[in-house]
BADO-546285 format. One record per residue: residue in one letter; x, y, z of N, C-alpha, C, O, CB in turn. Coordinates in pm, whole numbers, padded with zeros to 5 digits, always signed. Glycine has a CB too. Example, Ala and Ser with C-alpha at 12.3 -4.5 7.8 and 13.67 -1.06 7.14 Angstrom:
REM BADO-546285
A+01319-00569+00780+01230-00450+00780+01320-00330+00780+01424-00332+00846+01131-00447+00905 S+01285-00225+00708+01367-00106+00714+01290+00003+00787+01341+00114+00804+01408-00060+00572 
END
This chain:
REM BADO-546285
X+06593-02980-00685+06537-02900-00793+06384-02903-00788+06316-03001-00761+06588-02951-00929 X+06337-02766-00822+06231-02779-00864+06155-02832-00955+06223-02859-01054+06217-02721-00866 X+06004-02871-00972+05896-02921-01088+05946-02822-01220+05916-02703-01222+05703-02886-01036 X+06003-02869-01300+05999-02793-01404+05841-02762-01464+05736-02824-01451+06090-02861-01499 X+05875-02640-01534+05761-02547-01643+05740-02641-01775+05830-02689-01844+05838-02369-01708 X+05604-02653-01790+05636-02738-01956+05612-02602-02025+05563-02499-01980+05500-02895-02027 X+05663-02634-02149+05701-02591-02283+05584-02468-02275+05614-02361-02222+05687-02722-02419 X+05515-02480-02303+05354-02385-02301+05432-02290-02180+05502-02190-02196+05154-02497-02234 X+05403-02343-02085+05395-02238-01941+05532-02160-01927+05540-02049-01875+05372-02335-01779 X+05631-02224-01974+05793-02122-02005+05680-02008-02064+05603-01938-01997+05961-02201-02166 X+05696-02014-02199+05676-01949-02298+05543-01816-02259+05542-01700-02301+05647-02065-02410 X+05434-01889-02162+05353-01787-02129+05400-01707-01971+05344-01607-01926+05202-01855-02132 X+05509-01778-01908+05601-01712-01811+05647-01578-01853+05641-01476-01784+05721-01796-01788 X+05700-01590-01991+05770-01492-02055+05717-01419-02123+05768-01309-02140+05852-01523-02115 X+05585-01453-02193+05490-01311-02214+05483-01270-02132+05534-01158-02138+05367-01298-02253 X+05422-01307-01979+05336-01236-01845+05468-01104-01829+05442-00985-01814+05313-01377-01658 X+05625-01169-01839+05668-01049-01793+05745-00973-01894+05804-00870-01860+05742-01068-01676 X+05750-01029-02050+05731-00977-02122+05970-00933-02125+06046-00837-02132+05573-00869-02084 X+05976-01096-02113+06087-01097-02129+06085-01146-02278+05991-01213-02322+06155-01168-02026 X+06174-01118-02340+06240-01163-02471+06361-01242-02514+06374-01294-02624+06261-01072-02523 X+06464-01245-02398+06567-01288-02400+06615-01437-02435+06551-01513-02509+06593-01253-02304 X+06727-01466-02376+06798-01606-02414+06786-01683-02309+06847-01653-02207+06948-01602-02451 X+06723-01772-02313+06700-01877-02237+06797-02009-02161+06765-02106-02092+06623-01917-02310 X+06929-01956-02214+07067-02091-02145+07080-01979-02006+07062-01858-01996+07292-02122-02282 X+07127-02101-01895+07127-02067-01792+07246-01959-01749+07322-02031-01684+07119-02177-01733 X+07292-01853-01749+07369-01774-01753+07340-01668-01642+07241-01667-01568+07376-01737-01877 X+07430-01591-01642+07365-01468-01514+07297-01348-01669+07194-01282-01658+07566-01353-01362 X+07356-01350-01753+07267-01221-01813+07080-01321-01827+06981-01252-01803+07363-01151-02031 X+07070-01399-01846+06964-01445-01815+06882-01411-01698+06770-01361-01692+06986-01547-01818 X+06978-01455-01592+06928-01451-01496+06873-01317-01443+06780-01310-01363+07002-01506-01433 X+06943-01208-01495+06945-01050-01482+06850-01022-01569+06787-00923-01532+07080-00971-01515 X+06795-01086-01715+06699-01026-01743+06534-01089-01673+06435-01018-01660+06719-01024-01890 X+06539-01197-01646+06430-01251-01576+06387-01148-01441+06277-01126-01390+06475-01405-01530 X+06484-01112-01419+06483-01082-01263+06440-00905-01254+06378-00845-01166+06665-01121-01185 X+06496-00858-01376+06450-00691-01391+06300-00720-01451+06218-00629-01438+06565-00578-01520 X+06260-00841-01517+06112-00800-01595+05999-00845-01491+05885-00799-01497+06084-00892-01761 X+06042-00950-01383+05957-00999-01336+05857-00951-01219+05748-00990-01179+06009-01084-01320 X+05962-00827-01178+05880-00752-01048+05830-00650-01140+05708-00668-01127+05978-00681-00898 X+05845-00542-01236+05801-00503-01280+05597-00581-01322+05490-00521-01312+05915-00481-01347 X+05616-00676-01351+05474-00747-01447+05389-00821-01322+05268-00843-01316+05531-00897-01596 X+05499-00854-01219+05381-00974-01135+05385-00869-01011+05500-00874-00966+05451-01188-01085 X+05317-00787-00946+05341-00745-00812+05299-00839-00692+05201-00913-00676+05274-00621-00798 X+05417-00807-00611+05370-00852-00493+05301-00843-00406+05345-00762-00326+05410-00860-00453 X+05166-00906-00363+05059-00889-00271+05023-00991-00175+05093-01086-00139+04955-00866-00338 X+04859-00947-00123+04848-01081-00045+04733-01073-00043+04694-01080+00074+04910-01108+00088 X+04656-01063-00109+04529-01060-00132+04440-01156-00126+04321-01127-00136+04517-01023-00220 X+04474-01264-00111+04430-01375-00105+04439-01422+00057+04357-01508+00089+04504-01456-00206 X+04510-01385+00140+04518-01396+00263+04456-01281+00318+04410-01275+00432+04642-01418+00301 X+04457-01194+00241+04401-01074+00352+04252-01105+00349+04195-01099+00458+04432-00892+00303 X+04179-01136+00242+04024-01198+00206+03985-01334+00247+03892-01404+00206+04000-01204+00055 X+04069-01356+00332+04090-01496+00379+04070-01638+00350+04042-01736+00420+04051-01496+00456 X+04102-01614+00187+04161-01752+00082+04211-01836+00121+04196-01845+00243+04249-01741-00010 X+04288-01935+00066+04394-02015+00044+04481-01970+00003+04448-01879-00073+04382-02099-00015 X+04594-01984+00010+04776-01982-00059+04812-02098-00112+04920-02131-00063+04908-01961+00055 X+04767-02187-00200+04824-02312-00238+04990-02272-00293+05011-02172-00362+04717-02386-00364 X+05072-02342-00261+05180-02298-00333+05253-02429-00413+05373-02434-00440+05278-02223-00229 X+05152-02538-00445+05215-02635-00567+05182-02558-00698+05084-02485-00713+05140-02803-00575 X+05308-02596-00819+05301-02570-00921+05235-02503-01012+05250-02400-01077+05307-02628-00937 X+05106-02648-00993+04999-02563-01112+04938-02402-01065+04919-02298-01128+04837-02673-01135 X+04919-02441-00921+04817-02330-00886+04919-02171-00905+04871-02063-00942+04747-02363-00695 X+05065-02195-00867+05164-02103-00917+05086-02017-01032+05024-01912-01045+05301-02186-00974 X+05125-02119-01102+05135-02091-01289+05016-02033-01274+05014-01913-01247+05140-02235-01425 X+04895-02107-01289+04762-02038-01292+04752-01880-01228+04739-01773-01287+04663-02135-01210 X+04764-01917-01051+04741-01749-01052+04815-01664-01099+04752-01577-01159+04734-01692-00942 X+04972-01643-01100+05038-01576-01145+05090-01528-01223+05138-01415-01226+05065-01579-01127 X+05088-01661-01353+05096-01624-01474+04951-01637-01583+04950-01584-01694+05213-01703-01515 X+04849-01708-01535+04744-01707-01631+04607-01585-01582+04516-01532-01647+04690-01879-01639 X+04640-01579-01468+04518-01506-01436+04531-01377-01316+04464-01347-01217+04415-01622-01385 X+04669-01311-01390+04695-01150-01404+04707-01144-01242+04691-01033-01191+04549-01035-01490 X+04732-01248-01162+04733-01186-00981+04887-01197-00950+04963-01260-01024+04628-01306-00839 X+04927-01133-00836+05023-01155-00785+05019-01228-00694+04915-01290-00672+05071-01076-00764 X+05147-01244-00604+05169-01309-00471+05247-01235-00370+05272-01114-00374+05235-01434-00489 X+05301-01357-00234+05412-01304-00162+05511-01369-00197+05514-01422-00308+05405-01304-00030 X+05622-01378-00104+05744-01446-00137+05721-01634-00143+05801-01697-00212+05861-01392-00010 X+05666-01672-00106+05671-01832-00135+05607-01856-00248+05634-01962-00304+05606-01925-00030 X+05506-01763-00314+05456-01710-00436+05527-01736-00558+05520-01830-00638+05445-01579-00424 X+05627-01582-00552+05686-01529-00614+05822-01643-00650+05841-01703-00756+05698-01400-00549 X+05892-01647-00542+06033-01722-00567+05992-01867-00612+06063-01936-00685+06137-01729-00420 X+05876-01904-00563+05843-02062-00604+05823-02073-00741+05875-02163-00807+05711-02124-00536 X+05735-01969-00798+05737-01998-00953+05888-01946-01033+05915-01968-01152+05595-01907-01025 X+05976-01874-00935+06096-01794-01051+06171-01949-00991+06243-01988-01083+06198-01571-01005 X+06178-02021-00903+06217-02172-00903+06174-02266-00998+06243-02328-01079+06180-02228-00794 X+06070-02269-00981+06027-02387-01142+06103-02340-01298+06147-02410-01389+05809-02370-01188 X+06094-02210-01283+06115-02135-01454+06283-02149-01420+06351-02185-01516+06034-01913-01495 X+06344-02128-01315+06518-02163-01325+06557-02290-01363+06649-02310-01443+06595-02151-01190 X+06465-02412-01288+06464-02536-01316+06484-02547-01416+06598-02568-01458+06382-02598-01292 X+06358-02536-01509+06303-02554-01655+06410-02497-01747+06416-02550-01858+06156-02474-01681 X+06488-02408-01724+06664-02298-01778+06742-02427-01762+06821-02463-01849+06753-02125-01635 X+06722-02496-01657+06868-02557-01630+06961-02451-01524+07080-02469-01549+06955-02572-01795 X+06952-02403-01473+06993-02309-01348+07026-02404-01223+06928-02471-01189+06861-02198-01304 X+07148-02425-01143+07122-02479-01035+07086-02376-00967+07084-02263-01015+07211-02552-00985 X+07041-02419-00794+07002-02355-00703+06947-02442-00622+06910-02558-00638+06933-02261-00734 X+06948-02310-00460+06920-02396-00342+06831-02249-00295+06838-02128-00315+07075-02472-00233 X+06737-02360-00211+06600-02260-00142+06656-02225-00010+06733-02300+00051+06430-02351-00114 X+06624-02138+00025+06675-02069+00175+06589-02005+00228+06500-01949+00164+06786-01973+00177 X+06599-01999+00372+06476-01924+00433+06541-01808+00515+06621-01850+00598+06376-02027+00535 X+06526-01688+00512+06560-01587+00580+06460-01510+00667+06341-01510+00637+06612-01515+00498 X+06500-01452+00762+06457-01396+00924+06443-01258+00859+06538-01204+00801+06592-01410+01080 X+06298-01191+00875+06281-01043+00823+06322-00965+00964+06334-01006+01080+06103-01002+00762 X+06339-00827+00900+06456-00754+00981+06403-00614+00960+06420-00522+01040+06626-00778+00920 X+06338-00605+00845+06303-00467+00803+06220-00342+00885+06114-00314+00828+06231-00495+00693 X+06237-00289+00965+06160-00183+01012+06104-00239+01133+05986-00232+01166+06055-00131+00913 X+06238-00320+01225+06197-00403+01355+06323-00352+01438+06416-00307+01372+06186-00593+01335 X+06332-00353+01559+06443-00308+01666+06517-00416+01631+06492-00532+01596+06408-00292+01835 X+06676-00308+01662+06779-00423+01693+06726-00545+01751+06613-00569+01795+06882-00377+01789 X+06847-00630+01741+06849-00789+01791+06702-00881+01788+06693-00993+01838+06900-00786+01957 X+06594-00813+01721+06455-00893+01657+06479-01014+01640+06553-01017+01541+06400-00850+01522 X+06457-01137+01683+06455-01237+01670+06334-01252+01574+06230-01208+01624+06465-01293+01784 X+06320-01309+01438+06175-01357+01409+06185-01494+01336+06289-01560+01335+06089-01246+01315 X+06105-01520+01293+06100-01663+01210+06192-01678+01082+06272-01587+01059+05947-01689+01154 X+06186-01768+01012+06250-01812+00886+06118-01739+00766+06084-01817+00677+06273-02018+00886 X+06071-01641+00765+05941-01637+00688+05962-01612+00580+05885-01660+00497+05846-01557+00723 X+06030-01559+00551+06080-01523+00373+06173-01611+00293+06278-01634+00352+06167-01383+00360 X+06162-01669+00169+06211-01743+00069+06273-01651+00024+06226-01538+00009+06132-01812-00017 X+06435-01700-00016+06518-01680-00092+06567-01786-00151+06544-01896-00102+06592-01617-00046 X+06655-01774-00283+06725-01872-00390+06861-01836-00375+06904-01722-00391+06677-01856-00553 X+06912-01910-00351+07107-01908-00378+07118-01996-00513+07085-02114-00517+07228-02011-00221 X+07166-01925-00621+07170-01977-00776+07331-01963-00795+07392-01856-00787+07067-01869-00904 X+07377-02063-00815+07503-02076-00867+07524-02087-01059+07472-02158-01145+07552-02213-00787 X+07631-01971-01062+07624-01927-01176+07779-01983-01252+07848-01959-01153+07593-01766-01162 X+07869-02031-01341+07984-02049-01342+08060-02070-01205+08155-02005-01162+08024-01955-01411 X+07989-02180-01145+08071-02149-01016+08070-02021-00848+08120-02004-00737+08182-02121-01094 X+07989-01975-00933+07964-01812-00801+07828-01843-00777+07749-01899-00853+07976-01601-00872 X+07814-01812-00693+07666-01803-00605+07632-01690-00649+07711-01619-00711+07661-01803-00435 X+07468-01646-00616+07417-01571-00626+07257-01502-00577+07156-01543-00633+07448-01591-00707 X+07253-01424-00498+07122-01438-00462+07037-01378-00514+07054-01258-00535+07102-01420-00360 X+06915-01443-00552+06747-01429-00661+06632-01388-00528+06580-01446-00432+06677-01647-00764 X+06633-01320-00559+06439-01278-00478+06403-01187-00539+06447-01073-00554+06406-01218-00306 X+06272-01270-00597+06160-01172-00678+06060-01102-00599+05987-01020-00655+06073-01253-00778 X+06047-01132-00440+05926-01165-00350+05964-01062-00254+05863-01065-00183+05908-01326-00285 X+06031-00982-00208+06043-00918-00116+05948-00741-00095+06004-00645-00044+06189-00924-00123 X+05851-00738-00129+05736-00634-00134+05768-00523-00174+05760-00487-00291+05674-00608-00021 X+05801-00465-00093+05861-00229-00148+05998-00223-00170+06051-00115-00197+05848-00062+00018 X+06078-00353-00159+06218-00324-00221+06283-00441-00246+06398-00470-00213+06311-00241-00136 X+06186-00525-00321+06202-00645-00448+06317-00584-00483+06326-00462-00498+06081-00664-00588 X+06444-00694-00501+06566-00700-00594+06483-00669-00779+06382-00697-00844+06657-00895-00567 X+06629-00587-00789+06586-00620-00952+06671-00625-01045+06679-00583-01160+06502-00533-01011 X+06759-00707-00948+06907-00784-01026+06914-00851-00923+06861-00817-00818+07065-00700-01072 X+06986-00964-00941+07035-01050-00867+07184-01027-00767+07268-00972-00839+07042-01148-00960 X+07209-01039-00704+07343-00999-00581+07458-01122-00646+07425-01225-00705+07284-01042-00355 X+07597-01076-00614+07645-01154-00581+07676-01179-00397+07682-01110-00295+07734-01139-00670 X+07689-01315-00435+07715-01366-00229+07811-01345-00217+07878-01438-00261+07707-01519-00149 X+07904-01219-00156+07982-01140-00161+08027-01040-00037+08012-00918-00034+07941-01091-00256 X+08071-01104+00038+08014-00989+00206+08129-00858+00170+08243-00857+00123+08073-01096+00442 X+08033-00750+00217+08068-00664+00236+08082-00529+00089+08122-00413+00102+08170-00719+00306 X+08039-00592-00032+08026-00589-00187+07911-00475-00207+07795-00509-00230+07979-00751-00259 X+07952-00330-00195+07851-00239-00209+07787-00260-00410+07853-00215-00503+07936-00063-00154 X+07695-00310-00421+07605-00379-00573+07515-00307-00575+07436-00299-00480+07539-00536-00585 X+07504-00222-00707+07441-00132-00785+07363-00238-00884+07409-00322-00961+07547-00023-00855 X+07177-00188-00839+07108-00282-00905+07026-00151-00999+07040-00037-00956+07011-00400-00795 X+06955-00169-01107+06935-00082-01104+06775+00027-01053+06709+00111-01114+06986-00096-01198 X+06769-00028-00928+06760+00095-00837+06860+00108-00746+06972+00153-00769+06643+00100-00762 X+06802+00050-00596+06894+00065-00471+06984-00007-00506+06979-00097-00591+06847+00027-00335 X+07144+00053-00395+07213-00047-00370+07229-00124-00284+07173-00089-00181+07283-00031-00381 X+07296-00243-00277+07278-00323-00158+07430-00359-00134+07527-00317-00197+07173-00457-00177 X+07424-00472+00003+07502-00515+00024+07490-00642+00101+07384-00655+00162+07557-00433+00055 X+07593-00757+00112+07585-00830+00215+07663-00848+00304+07771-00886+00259+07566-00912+00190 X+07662-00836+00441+07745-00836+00574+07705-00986+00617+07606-01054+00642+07696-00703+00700 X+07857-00996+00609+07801-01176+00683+07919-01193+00831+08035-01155+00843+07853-01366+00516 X+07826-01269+00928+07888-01253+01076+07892-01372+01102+07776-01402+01129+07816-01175+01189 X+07968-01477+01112+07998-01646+01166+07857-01711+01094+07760-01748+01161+08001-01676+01385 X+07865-01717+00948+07809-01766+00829+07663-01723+00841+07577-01795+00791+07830-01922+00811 X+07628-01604+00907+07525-01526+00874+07501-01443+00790+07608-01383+00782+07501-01480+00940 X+07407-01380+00694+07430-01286+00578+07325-01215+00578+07219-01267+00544+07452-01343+00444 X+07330-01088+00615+07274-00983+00623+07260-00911+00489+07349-00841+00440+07335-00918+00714 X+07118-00938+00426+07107-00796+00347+07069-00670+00347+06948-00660+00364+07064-00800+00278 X+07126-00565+00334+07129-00453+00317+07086-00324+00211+07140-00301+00103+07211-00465+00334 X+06993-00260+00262+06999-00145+00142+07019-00017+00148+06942+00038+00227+06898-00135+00079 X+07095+00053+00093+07117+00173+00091+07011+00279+00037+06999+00312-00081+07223+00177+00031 X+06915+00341+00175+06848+00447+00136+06917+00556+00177+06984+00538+00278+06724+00449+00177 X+06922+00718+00104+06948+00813+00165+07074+00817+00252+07099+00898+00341+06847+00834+00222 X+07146+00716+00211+07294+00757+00264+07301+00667+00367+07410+00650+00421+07322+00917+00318 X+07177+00585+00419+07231+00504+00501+07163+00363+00484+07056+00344+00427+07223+00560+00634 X+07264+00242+00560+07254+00099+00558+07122+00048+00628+07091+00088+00740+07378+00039+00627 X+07070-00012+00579+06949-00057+00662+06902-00161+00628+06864-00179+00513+06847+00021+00666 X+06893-00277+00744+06897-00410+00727+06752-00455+00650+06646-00407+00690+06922-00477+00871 X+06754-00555+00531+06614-00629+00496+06585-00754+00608+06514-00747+00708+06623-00701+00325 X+06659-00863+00559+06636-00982+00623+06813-01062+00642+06924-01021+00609+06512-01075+00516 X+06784-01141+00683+06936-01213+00741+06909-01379+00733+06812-01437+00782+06977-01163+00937 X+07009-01435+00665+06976-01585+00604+07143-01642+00638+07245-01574+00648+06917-01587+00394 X+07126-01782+00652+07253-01886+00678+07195-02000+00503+07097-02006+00430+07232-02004+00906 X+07313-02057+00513+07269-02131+00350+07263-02274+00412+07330-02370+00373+07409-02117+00188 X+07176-02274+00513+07080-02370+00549+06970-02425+00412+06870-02355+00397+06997-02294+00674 X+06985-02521+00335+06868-02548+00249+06721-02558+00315+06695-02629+00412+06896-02678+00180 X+06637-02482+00256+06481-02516+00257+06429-02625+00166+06472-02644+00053+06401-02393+00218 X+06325-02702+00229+06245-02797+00161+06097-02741+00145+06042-02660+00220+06249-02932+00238 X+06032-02813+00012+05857-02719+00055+05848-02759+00144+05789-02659+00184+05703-02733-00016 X+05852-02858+00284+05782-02892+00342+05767-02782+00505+05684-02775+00595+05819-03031+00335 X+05931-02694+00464+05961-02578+00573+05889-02468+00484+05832-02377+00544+06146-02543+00616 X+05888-02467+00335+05809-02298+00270+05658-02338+00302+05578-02249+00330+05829-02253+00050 X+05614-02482+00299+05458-02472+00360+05432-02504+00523+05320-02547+00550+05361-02587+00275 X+05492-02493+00592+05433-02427+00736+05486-02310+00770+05444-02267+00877+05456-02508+00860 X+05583-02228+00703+05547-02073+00738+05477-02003+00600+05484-01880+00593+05705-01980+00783 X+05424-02061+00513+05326-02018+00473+05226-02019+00510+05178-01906+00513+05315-02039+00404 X+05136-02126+00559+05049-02156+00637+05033-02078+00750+04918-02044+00780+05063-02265+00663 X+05128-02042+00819+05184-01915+00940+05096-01824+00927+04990-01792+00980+05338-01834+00922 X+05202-01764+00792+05154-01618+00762+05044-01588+00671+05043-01476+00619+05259-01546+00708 X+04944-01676+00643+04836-01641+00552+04739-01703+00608+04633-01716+00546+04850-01673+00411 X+04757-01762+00757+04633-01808+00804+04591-01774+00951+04473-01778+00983+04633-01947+00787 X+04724-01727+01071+04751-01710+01157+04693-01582+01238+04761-01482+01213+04854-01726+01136 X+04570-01554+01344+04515-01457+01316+04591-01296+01335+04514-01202+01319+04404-01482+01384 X+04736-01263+01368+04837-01170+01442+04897-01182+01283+04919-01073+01230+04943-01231+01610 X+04920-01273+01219+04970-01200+01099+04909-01106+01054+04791-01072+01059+04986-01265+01001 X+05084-01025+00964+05039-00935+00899+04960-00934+00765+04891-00842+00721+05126-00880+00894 X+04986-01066+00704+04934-01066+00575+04779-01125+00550+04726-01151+00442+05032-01143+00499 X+04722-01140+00692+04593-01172+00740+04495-01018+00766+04381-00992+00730+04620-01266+00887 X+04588-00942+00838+04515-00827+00922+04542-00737+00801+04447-00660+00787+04585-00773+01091 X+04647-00716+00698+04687-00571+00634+04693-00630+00477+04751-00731+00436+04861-00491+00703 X+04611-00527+00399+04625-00525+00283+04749-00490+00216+04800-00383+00250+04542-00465+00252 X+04818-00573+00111+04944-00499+00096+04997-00525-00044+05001-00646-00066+05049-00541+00206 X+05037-00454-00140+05044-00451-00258+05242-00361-00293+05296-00276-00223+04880-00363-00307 X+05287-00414-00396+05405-00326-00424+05438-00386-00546+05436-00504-00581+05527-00323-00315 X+05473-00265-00615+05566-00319-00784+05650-00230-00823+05643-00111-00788+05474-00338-00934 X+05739-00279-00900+05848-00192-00920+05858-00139-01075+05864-00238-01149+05977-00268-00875 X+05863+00007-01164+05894+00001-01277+06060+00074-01313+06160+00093-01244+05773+00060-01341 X+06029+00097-01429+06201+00150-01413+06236+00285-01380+06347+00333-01402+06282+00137-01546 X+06113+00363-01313+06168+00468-01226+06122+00512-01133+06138+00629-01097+06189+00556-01268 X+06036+00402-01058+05975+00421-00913+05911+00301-00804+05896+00188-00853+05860+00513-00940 X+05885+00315-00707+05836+00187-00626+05719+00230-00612+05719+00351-00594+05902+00142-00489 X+05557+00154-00611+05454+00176-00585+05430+00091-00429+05481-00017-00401+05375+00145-00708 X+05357+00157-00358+05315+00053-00213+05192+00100-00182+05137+00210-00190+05416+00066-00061 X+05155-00018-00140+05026+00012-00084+04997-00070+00024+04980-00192+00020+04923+00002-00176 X+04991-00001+00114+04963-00062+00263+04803-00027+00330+04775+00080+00384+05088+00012+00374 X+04702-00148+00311+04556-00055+00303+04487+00062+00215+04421+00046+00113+04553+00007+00409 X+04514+00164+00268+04403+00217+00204+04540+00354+00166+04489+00462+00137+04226+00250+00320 X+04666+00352+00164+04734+00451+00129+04839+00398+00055+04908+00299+00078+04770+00529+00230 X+04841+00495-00055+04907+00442-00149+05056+00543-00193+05049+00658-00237+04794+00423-00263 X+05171+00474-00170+05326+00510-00157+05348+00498-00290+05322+00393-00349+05429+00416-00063 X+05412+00631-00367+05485+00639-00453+05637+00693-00449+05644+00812-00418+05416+00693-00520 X+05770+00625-00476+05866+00636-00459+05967+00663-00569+05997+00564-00636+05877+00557-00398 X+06025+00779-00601+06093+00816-00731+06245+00791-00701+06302+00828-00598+06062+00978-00778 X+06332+00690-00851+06457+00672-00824+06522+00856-00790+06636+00882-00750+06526+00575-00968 X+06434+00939-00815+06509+01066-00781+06506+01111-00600+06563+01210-00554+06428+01193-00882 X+06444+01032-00539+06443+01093-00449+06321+01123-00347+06336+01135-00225+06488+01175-00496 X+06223+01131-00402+06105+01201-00381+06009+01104-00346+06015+01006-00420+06063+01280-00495 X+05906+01097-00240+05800+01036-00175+05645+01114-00187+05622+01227-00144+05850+01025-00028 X+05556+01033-00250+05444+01078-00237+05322+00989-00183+05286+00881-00230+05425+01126-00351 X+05278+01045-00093+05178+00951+00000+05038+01011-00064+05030+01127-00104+05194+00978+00200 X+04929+00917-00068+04795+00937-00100+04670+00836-00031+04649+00716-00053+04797+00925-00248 X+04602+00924+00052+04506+00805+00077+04353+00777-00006+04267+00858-00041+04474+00820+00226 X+04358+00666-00017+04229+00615-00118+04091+00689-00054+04055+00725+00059+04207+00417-00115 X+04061+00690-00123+03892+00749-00067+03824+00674-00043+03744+00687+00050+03800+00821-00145 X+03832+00551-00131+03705+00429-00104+03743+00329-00172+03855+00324-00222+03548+00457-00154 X+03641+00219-00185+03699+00093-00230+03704+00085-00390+03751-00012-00450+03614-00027-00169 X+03647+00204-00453+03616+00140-00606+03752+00201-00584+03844+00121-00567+03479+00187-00745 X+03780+00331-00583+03934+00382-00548+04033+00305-00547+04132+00311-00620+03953+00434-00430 X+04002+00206-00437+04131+00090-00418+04141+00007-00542+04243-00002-00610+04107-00026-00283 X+03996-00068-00575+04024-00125-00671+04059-00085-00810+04135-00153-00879+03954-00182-00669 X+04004+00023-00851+04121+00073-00947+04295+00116-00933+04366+00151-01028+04066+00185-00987 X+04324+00106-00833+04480+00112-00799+04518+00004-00843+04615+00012-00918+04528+00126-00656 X+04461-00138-00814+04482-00227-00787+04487-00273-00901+04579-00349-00933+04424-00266-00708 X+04421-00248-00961+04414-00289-01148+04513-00188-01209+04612-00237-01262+04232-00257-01240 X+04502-00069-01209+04607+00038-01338+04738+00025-01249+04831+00012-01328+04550+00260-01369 X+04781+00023-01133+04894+00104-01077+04976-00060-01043+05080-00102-01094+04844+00235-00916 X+04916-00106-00973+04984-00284-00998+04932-00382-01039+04951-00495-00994+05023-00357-00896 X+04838-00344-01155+04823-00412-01293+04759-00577-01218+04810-00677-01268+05011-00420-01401 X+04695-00592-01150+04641-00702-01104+04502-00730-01105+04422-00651-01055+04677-00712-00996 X+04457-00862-01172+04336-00887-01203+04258-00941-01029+04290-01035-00955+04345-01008-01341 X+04162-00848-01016+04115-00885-00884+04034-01046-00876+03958-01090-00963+04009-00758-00840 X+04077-01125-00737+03999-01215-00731+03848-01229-00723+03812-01112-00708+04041-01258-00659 X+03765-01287-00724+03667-01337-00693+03602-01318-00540+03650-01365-00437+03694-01451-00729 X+03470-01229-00554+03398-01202-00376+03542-01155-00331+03621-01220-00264+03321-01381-00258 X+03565-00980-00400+03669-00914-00352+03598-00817-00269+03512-00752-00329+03761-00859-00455 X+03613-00793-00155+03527-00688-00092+03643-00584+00039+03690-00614+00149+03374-00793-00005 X+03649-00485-00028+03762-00396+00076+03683-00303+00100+03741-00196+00082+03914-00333+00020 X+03549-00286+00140+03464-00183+00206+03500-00137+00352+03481-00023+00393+03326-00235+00209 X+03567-00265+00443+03575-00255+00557+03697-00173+00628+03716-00144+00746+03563-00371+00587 X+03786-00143+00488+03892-00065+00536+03827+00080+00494+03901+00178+00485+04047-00108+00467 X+03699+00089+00471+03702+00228+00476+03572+00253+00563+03504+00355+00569+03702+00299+00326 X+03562+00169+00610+03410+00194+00726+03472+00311+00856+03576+00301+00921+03350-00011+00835 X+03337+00448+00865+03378+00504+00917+03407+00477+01163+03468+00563+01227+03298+00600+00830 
END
């Protein structure tokens, strides 16, 4: 288990995302945490792309993410919705899954993404708040083959000799996210592929600016200097920024994030 939340930091957890609900460990709990939280915290990396630190103990969690309006990535994201399950009384186990998304067949890659397997009455269940342009926003059941209506996409999980493939259904067809075994993670495996990917000079979250949040009827992305809007109806609209005050007002109204300190994105628009 994770460091539990004290009393204060629950309570300002749940302003930041502006949940209201019941706090015993349950899946409707768990379902409302999980629809408010990508909505309020977006996922970024801003801190690696400006070439920060990523601390990912506790306090510094709480602080950036819930006291001082920034987002994160997935060791970010799932690490603090870990402390706040703790603090519920929620069991659960940390897992590390192999990204898959928008890579050729048979891609071999690392363990780089955090996921939670939360057992609910007995059923498993999988939690990720952290996954960028198509963040869950309900929780799955661990369920192979279980076409699950969240409410956006649907998903699914395909599992092959205790492998588990998640899946999302765009436009009529299956298309793999990431692929996980319920191998437990320790911090001591979420901090060296954090360290990886926020310090490593071929990462992506080093070289590319990258921002995404979800509300209840569209996906926002932002990859550099162009900014993806995605309607549950259907519809894609691409826009590129003009300049940096540009960016940084995206960055504040559209995924609601308080910019860090000696923020400077001039260089993605140098001609």
């Amino acid at each position: 288990m994770a460091t539990p939340l004290a009393a204060a930091e629950l309570d300002a957890y749940c302003q930041r995302i502006g949940y209201s609900g019941d706090r015993t460990p349950t899946l409707a709990t768990l379902q409302g945490i999980h629809w408010h939280h990508p909505q309020a915290i977006a996922f970024e990396n801003l801190s690696s792309f400006l070439g920060q630190p990523v601390p990912l103990d506790l306090p510094a969690l709480v602080q950036k993410l819930v006291y001082s309006g920034r987002g994160g990535y997935c060791f970010e994201q799932n690490g603090l919705l870990q402390a706040v399950l703790t603090t519920l009384g929620f069991r659960f186990t940390g897992l590390g899954a192999r990204v898959l998304w928008n890579l050729p067949p048979d891609t071999v890659t690392p363990r780089s993404h955090m996921v939670l397997l939360v057992e609910i009455a007995g059923e498993p269940h999988i939690a990720d708040v952290g996954f960028g342009g198509l963040t869950l926003t309900a929780p799955l059941r661990l369920v192979p083959n279980l076409v699950q209506e969240t409410p956006h996409e649907r998903f699914r999980l395909v599992e092959t000799e205790g492998l588990y493939t998640l899946q999302v259904q765009l436009a009529e067809t299956w298309k793999p996210l990431y692929q996980f075994d319920l191998q437990p993670q320790y911090p001591c495996d979420y901090g060296v592929s954090n360290w990886h990917v926020s310090t490593h000079p071929t990462s992506l979250f080093v070289n590319t600016l990258i921002a995404a949040r979800v509300d209840g009827e569209r996906r926002y992305g932002l990859r550099n200097s162009e900014l993806t809007t995605h309607s549950l109806a259907g519809t894609t609209e691409k826009r590129r920024l003009a300049n940096a005050a540009e960016l940084e007002t995206v960055l504040s109204e559209v995924f609601k994030l308080n910019l860090p300190e000696n923020s400077d994105f001039s260089h993605l628009f140098a001609a």
